[in-house]
N, CA, C and O atoms as a GROMACS GRO file, in nm:
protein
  408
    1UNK      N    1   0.083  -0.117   0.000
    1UNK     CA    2   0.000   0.000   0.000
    1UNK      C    3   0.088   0.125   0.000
    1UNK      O    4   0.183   0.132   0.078
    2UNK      N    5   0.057   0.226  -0.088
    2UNK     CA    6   0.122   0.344  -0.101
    2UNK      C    7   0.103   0.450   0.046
    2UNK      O    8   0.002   0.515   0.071
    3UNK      N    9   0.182   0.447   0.098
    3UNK     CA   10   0.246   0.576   0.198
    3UNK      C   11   0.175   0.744   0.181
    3UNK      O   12   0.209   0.827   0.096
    4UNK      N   13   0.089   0.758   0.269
    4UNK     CA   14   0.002   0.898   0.304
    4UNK      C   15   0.104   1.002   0.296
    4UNK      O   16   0.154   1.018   0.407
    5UNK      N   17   0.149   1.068   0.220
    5UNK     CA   18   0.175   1.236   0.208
    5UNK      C   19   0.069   1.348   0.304
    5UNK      O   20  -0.039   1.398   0.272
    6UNK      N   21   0.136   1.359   0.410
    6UNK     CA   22   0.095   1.446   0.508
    6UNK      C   23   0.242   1.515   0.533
    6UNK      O   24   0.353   1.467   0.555
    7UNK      N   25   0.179   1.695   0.514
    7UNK     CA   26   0.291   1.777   0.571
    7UNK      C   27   0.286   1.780   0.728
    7UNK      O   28   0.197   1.754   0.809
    8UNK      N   29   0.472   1.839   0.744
    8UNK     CA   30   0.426   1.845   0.905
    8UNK      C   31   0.407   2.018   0.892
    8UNK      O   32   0.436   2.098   0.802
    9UNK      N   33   0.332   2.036   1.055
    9UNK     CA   34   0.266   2.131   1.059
    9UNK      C   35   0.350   2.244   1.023
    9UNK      O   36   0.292   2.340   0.973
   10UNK      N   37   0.483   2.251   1.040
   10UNK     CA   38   0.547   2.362   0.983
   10UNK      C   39   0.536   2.378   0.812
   10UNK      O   40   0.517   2.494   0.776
   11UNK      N   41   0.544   2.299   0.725
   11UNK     CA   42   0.517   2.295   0.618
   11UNK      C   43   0.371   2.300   0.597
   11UNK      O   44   0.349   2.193   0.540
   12UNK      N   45   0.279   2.351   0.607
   12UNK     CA   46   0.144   2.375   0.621
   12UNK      C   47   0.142   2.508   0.555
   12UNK      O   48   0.163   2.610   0.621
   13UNK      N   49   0.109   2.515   0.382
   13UNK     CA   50   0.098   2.616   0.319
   13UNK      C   51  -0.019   2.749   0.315
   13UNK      O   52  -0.101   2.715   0.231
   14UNK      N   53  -0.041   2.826   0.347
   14UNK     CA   54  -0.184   2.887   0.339
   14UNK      C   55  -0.288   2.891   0.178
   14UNK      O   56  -0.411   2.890   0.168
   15UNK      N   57  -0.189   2.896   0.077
   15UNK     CA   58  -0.259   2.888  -0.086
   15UNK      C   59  -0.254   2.732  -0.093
   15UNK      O   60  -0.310   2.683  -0.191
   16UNK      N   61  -0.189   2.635   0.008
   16UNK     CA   62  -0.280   2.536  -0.035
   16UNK      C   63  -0.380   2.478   0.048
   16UNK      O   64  -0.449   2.376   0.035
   17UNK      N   65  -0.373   2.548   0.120
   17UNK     CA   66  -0.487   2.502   0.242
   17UNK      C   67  -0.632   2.606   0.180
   17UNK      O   68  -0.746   2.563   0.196
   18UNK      N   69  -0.606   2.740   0.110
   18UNK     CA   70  -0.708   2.775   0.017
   18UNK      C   71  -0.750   2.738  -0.071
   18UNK      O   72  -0.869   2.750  -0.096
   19UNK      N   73  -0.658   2.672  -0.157
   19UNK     CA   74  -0.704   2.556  -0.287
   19UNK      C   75  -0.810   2.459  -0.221
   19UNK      O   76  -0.922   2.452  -0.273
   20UNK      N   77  -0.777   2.376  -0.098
   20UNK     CA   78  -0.854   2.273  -0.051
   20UNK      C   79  -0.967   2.352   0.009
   20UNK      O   80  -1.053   2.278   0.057
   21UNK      N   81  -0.989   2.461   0.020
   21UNK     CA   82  -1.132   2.536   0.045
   21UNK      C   83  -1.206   2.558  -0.038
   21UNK      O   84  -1.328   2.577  -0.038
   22UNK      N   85  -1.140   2.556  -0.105
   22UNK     CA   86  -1.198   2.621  -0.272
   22UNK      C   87  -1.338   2.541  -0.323
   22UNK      O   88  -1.417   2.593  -0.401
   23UNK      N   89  -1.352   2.443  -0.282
   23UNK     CA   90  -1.431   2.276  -0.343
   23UNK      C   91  -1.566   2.273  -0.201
   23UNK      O   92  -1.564   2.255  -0.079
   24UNK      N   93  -1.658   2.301  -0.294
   24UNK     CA   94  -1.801   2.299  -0.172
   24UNK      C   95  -1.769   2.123  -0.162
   24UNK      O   96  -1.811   2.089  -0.051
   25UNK      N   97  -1.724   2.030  -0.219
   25UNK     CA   98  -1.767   1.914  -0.167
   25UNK      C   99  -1.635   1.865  -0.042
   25UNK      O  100  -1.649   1.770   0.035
   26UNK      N  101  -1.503   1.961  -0.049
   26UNK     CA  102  -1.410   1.956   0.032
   26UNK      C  103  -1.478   2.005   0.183
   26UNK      O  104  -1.452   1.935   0.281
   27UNK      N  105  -1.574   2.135   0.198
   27UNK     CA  106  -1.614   2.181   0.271
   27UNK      C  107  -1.689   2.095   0.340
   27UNK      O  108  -1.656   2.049   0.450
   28UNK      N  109  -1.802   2.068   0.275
   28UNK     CA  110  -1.890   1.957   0.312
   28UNK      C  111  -1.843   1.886   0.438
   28UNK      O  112  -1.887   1.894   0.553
   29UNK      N  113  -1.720   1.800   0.376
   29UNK     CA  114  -1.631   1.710   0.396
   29UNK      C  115  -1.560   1.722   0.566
   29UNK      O  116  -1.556   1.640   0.658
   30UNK      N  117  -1.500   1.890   0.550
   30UNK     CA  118  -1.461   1.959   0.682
   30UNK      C  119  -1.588   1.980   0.754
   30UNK      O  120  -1.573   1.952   0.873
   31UNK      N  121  -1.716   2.022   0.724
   31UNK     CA  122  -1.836   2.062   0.819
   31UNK      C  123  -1.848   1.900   0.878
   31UNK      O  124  -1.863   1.892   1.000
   32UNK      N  125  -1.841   1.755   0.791
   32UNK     CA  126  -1.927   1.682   0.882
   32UNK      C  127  -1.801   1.638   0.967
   32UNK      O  128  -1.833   1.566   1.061
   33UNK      N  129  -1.636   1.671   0.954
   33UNK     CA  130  -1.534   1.586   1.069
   33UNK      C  131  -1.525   1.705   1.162
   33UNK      O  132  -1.494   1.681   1.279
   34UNK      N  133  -1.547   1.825   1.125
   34UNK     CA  134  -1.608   1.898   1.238
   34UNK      C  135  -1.683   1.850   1.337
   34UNK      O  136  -1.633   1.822   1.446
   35UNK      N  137  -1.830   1.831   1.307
   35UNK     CA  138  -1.876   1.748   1.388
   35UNK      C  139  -1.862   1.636   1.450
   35UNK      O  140  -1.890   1.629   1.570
   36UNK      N  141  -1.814   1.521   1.376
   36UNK     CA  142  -1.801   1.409   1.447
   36UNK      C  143  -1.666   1.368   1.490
   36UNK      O  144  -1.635   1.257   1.533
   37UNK      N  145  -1.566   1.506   1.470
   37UNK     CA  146  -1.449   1.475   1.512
   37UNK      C  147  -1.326   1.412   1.416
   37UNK      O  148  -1.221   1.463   1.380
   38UNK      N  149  -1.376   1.298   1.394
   38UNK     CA  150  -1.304   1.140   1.333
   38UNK      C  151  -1.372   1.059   1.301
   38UNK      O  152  -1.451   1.005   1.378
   39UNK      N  153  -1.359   1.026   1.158
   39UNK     CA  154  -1.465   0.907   1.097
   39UNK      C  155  -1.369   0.827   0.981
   39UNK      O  156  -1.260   0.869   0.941
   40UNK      N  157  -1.433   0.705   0.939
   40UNK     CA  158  -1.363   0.658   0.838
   40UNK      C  159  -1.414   0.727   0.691
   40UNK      O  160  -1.508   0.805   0.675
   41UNK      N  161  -1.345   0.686   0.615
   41UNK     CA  162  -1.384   0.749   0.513
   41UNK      C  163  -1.464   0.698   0.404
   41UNK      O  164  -1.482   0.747   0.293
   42UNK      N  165  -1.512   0.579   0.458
   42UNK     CA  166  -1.645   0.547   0.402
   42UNK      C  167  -1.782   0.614   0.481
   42UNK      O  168  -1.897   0.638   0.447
   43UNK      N  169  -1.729   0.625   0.561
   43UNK     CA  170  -1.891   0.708   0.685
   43UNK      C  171  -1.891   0.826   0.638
   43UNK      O  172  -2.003   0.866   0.607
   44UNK      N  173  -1.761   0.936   0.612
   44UNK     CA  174  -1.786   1.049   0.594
   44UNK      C  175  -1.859   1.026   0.414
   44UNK      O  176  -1.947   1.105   0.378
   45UNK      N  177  -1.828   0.956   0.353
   45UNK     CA  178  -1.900   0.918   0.165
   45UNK      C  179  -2.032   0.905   0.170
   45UNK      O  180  -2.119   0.949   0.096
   46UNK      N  181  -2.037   0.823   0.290
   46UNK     CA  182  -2.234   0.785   0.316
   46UNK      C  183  -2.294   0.927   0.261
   46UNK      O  184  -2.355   0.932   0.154
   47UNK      N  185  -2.276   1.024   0.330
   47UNK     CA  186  -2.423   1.103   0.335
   47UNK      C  187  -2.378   1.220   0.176
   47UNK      O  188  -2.447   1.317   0.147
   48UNK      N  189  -2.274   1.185   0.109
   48UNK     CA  190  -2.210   1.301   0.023
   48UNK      C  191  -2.243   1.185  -0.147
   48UNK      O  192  -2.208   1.069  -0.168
   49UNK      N  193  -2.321   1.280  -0.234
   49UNK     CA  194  -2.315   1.220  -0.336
   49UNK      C  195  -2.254   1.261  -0.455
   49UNK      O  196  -2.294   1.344  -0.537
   50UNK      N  197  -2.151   1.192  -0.456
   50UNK     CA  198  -2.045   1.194  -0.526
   50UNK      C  199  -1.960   1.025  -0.543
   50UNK      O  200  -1.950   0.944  -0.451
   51UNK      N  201  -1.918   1.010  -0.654
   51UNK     CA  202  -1.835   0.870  -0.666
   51UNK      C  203  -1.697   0.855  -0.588
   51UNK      O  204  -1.599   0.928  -0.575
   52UNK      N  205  -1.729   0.733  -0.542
   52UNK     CA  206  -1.631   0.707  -0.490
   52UNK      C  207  -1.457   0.770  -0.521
   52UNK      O  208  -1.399   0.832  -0.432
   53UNK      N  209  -1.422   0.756  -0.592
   53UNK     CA  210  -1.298   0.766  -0.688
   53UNK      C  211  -1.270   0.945  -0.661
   53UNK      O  212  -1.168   1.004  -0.625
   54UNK      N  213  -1.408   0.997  -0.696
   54UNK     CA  214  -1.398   1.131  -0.671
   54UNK      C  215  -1.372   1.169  -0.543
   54UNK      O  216  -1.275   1.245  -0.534
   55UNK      N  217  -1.432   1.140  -0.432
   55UNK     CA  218  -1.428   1.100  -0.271
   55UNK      C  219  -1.283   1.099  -0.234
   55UNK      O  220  -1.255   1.168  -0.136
   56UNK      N  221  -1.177   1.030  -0.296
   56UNK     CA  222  -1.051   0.980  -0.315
   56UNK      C  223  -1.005   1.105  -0.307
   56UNK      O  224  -0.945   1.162  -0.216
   57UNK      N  225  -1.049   1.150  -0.441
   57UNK     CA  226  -0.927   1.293  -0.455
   57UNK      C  227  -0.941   1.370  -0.371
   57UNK      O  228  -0.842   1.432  -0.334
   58UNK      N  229  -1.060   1.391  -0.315
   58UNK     CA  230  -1.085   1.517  -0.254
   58UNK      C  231  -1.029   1.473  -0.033
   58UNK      O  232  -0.997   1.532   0.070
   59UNK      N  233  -1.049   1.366  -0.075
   59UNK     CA  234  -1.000   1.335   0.051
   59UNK      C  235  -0.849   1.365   0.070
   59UNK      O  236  -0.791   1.400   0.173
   60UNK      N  237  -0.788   1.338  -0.080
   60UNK     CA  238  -0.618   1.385  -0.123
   60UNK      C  239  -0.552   1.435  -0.094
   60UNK      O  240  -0.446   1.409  -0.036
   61UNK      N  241  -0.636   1.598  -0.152
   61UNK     CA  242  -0.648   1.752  -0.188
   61UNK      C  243  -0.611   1.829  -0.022
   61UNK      O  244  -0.545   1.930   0.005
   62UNK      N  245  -0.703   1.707   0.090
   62UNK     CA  246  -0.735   1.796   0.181
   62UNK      C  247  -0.617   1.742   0.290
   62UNK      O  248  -0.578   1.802   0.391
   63UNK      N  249  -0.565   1.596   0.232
   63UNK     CA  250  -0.478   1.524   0.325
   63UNK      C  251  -0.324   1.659   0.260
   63UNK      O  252  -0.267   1.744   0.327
   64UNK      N  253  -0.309   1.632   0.148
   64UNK     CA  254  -0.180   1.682   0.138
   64UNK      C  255  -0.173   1.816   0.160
   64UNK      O  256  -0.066   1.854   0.207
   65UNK      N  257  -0.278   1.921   0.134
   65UNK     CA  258  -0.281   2.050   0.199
   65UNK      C  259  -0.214   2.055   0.370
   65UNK      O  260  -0.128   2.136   0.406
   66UNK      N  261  -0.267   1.968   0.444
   66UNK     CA  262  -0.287   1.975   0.610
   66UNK      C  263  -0.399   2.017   0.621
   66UNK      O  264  -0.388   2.128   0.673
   67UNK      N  265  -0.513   1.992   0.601
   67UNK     CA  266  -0.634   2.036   0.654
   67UNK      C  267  -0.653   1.944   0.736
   67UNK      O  268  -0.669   1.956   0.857
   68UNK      N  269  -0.653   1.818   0.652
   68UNK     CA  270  -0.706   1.689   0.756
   68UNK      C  271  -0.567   1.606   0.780
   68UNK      O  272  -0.465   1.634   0.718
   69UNK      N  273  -0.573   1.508   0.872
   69UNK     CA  274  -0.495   1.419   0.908
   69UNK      C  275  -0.561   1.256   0.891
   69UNK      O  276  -0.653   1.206   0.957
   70UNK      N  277  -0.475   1.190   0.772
   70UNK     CA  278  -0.555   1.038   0.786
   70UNK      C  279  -0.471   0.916   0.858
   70UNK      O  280  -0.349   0.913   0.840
   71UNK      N  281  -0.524   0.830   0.928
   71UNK     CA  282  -0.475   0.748   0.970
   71UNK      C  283  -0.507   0.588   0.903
   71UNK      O  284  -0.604   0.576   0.828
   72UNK      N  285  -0.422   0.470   0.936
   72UNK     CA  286  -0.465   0.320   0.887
   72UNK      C  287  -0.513   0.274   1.030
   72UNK      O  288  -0.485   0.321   1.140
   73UNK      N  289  -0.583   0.182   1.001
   73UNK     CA  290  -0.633   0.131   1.100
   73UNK      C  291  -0.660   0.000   1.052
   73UNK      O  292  -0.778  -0.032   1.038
   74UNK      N  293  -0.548  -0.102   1.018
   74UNK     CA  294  -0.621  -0.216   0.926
   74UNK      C  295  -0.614  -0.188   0.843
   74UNK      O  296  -0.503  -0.144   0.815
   75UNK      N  297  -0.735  -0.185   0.714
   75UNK     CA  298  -0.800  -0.147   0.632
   75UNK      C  299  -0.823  -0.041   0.581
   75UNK      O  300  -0.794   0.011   0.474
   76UNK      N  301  -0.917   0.006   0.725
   76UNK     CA  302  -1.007   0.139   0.717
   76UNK      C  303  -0.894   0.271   0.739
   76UNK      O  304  -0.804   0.280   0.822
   77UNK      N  305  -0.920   0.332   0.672
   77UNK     CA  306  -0.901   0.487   0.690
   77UNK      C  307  -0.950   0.575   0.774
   77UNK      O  308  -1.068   0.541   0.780
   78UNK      N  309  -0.934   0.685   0.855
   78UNK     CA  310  -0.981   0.721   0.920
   78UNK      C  311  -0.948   0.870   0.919
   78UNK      O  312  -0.827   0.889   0.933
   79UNK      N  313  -1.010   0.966   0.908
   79UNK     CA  314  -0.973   1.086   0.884
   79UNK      C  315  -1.028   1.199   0.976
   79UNK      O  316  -1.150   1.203   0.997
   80UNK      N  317  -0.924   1.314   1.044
   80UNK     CA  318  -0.965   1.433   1.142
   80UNK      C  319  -0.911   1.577   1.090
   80UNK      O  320  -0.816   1.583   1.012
   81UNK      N  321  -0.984   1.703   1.143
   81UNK     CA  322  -0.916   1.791   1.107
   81UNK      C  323  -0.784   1.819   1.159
   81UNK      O  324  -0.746   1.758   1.259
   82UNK      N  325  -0.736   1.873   1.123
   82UNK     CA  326  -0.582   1.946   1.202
   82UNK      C  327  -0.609   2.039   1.247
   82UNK      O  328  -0.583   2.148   1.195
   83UNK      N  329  -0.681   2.021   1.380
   83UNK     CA  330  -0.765   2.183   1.391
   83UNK      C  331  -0.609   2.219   1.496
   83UNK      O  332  -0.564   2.332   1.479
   84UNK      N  333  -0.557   2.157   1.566
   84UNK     CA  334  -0.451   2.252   1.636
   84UNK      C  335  -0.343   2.283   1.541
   84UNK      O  336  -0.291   2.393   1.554
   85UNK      N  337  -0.300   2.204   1.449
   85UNK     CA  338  -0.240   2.258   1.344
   85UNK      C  339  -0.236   2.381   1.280
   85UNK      O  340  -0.149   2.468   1.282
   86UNK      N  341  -0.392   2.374   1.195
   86UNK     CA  342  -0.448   2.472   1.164
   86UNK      C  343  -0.441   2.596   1.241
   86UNK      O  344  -0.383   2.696   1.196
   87UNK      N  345  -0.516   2.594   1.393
   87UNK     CA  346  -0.456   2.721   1.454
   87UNK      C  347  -0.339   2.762   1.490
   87UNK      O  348  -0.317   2.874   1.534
   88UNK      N  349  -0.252   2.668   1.474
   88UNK     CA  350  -0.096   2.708   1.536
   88UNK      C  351  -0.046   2.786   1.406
   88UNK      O  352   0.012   2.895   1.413
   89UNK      N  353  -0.066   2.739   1.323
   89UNK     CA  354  -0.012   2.812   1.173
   89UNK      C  355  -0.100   2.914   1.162
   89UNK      O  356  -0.061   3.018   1.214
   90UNK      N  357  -0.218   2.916   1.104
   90UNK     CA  358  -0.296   3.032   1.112
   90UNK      C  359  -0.411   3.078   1.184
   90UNK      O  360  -0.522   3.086   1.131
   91UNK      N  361  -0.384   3.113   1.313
   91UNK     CA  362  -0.498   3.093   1.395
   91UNK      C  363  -0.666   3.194   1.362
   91UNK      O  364  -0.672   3.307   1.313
   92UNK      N  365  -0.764   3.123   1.400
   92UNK     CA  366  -0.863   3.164   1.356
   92UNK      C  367  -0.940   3.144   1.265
   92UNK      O  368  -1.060   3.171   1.260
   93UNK      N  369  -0.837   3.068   1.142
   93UNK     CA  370  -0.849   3.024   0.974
   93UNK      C  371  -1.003   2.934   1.018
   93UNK      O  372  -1.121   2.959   0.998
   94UNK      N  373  -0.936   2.828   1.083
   94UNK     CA  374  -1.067   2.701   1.056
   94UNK      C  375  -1.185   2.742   1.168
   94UNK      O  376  -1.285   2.670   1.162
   95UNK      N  377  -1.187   2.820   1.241
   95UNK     CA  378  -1.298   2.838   1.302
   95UNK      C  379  -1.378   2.937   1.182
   95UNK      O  380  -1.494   2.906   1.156
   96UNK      N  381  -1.337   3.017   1.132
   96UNK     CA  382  -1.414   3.141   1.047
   96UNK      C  383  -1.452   3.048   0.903
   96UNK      O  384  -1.532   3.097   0.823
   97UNK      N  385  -1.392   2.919   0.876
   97UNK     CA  386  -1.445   2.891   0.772
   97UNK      C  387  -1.564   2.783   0.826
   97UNK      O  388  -1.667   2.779   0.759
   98UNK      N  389  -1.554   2.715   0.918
   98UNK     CA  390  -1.652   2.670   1.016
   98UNK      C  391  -1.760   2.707   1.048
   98UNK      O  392  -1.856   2.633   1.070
   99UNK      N  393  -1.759   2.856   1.056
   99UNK     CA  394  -1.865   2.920   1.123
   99UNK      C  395  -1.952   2.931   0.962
   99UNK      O  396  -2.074   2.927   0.979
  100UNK      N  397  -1.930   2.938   0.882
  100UNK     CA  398  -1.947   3.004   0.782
  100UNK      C  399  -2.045   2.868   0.724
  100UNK      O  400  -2.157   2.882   0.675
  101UNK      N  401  -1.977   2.747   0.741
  101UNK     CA  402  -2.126   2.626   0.690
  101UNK      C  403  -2.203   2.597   0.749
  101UNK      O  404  -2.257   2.493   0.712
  102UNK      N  405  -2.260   2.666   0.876
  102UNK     CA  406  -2.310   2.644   0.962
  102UNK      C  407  -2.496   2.709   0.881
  102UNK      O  408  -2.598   2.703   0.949
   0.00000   0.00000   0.00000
């Protein structure tokens, strides 16, 4: 199995952490691990209609930015925001885009 590309938090770009905003289905994506924290990434696909494959990229987009953080677990995937990340680099960023799908 191919090896997760995750920056560390110092390498945490702001134009690409805006690129990965850019995508209402990326957002989506951040509003529901907002809520539930941590999910796999078939739970977060359930309620989003879109193909699988597509699901993939965008899960990608948001892993290699630093928005989210994915983990293995087995099989399953499991994916969270980098919300202390996020505020340590730019604080305020993910709460104001948060507030905003509400």
């Amino acid at each position: 199995m191919r090896e997760l590309t995750q920056p560390a938090t110092e390498d945490i770009k702001l134009v690409e952490v805006f690129h990965a905003l850019a995508d209402p289905v990326r957002l989506q994506i951040m509003g529901q691990l907002a809520a539930k924290g941590r999910d796999s990434c078939s739970g977060v696909g359930e309620t989003i209609d879109v193909h699988r494959t597509t699901m993939s990229h965008h899960y990608r987009v948001l892993r290699e930015s630093g928005v989210t953080w994915t983990e293995m677990e087995g099989r399953t995937r499991y994916v969270s925001l980098r919300r202390k990340d996020l505020d340590a680099r730019f604080p305020g960023l993910l709460d104001a885009v948060l507030t905003q799908l509400v």
